[in-house]
N, CA, C and O of each residue as an XYZ file, in Angstrom:
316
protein
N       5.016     24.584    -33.958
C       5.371     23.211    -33.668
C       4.114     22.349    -33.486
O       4.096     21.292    -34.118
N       3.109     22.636    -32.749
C       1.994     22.216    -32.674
C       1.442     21.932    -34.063
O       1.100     20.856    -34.554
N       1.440     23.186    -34.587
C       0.627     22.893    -36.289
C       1.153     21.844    -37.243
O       0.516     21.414    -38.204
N       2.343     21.481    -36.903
C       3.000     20.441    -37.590
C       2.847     19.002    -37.091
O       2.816     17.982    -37.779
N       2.745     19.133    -35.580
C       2.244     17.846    -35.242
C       0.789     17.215    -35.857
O       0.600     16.054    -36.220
N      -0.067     18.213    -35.860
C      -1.569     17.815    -35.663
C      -1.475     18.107    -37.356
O      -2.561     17.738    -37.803
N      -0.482     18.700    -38.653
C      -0.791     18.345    -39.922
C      -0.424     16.982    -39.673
O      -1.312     16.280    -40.156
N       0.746     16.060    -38.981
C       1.234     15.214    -39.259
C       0.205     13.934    -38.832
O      -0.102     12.884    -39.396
N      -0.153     14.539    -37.595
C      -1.282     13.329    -37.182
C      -2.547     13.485    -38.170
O      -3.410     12.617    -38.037
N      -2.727     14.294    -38.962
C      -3.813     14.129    -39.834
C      -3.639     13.363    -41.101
O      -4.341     12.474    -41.582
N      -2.420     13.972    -41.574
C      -1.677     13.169    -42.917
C      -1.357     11.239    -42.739
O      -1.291     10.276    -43.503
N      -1.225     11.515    -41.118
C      -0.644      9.703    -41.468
C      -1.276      9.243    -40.101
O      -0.782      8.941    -39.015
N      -2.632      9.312    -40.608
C      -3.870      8.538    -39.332
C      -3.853      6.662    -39.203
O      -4.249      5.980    -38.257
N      -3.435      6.349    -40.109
C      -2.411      5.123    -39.692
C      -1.718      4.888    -38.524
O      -2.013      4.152    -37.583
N      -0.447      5.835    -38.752
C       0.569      5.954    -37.718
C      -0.077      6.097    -36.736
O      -0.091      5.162    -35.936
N      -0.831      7.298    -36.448
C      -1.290      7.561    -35.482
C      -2.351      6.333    -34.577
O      -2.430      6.407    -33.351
N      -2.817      5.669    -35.059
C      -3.760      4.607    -34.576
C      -2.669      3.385    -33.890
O      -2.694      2.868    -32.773
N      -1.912      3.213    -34.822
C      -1.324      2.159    -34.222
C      -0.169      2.485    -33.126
O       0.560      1.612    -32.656
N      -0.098      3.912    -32.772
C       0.553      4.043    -32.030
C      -0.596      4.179    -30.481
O      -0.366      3.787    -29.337
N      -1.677      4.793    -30.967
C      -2.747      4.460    -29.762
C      -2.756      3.156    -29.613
O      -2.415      2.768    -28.495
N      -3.047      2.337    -30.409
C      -3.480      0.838    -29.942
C      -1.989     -0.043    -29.049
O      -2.062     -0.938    -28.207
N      -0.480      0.763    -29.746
C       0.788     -0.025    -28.846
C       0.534      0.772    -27.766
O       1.168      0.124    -26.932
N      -0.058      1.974    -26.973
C      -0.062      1.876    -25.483
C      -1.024      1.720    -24.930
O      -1.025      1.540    -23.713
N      -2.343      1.749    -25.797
C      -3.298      0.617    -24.863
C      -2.641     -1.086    -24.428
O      -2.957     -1.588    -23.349
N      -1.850     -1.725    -25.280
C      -1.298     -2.468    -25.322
C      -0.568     -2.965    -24.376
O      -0.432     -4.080    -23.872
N      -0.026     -1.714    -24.194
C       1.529     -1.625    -22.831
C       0.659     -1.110    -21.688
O       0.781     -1.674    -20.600
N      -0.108     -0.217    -21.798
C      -1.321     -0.049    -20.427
C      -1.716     -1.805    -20.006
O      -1.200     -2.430    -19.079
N      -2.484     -2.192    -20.718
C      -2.701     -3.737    -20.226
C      -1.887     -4.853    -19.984
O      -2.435     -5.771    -19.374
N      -0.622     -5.014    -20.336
C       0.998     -5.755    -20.126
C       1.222     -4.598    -19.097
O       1.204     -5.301    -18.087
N       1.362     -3.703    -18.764
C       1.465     -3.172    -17.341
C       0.316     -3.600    -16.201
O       0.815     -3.962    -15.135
N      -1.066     -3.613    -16.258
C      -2.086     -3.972    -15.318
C      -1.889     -5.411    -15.047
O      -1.994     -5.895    -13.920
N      -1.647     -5.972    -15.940
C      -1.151     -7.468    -16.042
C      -0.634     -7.796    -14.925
O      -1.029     -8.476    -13.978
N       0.710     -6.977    -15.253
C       2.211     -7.569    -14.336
C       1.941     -6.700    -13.197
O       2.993     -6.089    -13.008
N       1.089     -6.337    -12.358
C       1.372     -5.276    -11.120
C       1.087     -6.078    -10.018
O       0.070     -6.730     -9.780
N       2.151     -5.943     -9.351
C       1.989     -7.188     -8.281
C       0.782     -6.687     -7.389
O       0.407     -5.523     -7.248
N       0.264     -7.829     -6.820
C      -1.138     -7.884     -5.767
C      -0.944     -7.139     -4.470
O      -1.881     -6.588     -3.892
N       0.490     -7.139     -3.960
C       1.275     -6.523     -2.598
C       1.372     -5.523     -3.177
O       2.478     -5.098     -2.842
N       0.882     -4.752     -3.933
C       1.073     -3.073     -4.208
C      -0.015     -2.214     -3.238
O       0.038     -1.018     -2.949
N      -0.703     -2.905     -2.959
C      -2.152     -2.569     -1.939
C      -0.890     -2.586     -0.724
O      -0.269     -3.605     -0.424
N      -0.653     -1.144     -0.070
C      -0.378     -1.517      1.228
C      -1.001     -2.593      2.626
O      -2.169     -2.978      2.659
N      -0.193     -2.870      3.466
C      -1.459     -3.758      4.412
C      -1.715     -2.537      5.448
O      -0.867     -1.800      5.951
N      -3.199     -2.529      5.635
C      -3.679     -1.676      6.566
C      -4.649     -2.868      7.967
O      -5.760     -2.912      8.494
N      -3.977     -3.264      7.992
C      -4.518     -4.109      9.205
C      -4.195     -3.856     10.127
O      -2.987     -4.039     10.274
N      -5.022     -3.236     11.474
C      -4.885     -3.206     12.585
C      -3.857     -3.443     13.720
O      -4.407     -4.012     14.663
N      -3.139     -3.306     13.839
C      -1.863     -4.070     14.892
C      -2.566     -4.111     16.594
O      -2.771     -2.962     16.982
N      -2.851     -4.899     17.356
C      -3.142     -5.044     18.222
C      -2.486     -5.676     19.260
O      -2.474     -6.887     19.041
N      -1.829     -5.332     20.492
C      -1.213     -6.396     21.707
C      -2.459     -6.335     22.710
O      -3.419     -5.579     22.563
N      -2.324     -7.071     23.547
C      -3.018     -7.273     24.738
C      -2.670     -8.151     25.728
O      -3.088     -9.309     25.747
N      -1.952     -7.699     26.536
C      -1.340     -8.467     28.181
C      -2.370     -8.246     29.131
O      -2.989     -7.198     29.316
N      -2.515     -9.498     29.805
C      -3.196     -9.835     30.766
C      -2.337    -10.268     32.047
O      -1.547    -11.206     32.155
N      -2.744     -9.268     33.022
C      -1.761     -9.496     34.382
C      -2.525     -9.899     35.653
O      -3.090     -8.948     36.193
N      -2.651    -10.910     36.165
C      -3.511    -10.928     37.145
C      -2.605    -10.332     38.536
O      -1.376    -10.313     38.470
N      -3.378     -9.822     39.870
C      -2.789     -9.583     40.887
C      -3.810     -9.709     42.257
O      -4.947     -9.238     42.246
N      -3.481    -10.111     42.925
C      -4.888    -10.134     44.086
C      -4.518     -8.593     44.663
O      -5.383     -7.922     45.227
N      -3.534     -8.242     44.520
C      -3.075     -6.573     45.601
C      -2.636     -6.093     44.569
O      -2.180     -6.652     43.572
N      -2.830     -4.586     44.907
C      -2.189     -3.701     44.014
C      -2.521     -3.742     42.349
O      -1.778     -3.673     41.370
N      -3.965     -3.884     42.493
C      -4.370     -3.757     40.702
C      -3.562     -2.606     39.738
O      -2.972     -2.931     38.708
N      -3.644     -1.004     40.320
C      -3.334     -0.101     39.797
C      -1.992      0.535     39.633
O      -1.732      1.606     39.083
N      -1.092     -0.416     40.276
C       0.122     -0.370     40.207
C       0.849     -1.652     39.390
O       1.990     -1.691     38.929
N      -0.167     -2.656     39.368
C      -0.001     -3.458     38.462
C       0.282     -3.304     36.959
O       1.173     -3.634     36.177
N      -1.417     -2.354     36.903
C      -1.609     -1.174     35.138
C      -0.485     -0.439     35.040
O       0.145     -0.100     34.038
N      -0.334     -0.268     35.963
C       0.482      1.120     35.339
C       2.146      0.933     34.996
O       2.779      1.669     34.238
N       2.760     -0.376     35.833
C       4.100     -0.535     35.855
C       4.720     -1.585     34.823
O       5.782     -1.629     34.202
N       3.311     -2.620     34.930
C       3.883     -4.123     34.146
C       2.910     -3.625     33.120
O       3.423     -2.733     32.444
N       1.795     -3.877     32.813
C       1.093     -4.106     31.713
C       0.838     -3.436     30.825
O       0.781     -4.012     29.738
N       0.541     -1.778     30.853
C       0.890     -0.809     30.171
C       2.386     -0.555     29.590
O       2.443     -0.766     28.379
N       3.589     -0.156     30.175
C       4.527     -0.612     29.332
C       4.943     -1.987     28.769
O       5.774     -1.856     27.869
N       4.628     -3.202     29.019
C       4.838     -4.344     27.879
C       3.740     -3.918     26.619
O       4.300     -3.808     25.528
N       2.822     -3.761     26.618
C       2.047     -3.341     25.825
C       2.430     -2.343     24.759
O       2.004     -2.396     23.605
N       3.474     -1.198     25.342
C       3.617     -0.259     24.005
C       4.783     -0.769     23.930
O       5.231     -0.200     22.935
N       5.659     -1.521     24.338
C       7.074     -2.179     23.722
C       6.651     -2.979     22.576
O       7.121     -3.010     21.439
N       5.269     -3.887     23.306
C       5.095     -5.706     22.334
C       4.446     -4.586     20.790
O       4.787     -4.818     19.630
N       3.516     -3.455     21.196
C       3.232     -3.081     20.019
C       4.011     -2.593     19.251
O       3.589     -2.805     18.114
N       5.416     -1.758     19.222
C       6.362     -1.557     18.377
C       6.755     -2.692     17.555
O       7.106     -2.474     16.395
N       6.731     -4.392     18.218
C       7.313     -5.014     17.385
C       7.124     -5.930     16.302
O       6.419     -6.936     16.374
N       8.024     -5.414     14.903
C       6.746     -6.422     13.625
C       6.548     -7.401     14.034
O       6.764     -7.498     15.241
N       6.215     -8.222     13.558
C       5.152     -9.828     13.721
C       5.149    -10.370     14.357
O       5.058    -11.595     14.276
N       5.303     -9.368     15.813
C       4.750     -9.522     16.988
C       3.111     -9.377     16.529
O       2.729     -8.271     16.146
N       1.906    -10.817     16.589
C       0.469    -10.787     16.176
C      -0.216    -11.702     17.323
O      -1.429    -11.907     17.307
């Protein structure tokens, strides 16, 4: 089966060219059309709450500001 392909691509090197040149063709009408949002977004997601308290700093961290923080970061376009 092979030997028949590669007599055939030898016999009709025509064919054969212009069938290379229609998918270089369709390679570049594909690069063309590929949308720009195909790049995932890798940007950083960041929250940051600020709690002031005159008493009780560390119960402050630990109760209010640390959990709003991993809630606000779960949420999309929350920026």
């Amino acid at each position: 089966m092979i030997k028949s392909i590669i007599e055939f691509s030898v016999r009709n090197k025509l064919i054969i060219a212009m069938l290379v040149i229609g998918l270089i063709g369709a390679g570049v009408v594909a690069l063309q059309s590929l949308p720009i949002d195909a790049v995932p977004d890798i940007t950083n997601n960041q929250v940051q709450v600020v709690t002031v308290s005159q008493s009780l700093p560390q119960e402050v961290e630990q109760f209010i500001t640390y959990p709003v923080e991993v809630v606000m970061a779960n949420i999309p376009e929350c920026r």
